[in-house]
C-alpha positions in Angstrom: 110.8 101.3 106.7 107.8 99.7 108.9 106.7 96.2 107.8 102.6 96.5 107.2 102.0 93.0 108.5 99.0 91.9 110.5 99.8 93.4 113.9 96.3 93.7 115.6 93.4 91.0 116.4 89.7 91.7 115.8 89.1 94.2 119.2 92.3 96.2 118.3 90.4 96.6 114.9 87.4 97.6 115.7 88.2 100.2 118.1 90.8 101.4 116.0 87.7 101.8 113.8 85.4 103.5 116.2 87.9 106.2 117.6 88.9 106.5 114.2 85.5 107.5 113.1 85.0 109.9 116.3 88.1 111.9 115.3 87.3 112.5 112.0 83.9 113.3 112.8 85.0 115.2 115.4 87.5 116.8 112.8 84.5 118.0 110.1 82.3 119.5 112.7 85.5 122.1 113.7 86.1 122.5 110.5 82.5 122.9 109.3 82.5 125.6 112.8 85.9 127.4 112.2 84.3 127.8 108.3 81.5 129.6 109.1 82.9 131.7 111.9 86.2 132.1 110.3 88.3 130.5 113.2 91.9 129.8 111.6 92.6 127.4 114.5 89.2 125.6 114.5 90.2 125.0 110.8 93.7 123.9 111.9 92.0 121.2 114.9 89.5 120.0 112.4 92.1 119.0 109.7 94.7 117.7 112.0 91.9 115.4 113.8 90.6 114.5 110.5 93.9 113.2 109.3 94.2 111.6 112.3 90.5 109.6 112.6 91.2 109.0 108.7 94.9 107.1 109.6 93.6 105.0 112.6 90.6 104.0 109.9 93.2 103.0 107.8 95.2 101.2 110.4 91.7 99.5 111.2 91.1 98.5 107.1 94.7 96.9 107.1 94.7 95.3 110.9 98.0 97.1 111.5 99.1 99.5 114.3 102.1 101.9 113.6 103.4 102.0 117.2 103.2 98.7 117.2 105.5 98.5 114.4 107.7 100.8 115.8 107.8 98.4 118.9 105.6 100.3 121.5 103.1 98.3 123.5 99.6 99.3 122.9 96.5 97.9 125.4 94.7 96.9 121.8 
């Protein structure tokens, strides 16, 4: 199991944060566009970068980086 300890300063955090909110904003409009042209794999992209943007805003919330807890070196 990963320790959720600190992991990240202040810069890591907040673009943790920004690219966070880009995916999952990024994530609503293909959904919002595969809903209303009926695109099964707009629907697909939208969710996946949704969870995704929604788990780096968590990482961002609890200044905590999962690679870096699984000992990969990030720039941030």
């Amino acid at each position: 199991m990963m320790n959720m300890t600190c992991n990240i300063d202040q810069r890591g955090r907040k673009i943790r944060f920004v690219v966070g909110v880009l995916f999952d904003g990024s994530g609503v409009a293909l959904l919002v566009w595969g809903l209303l042209t009926g695109g099964i794999g707009l629907i697909v992209a939208g969710v996946i970068l949704s969870l995704i943007g929604g788990f780096m805003i968590f990482e961002a919330a609890r200044g905590w980086c999962a690679l870096r807890a699984l000992g990969i070196k990030t720039p941030w």
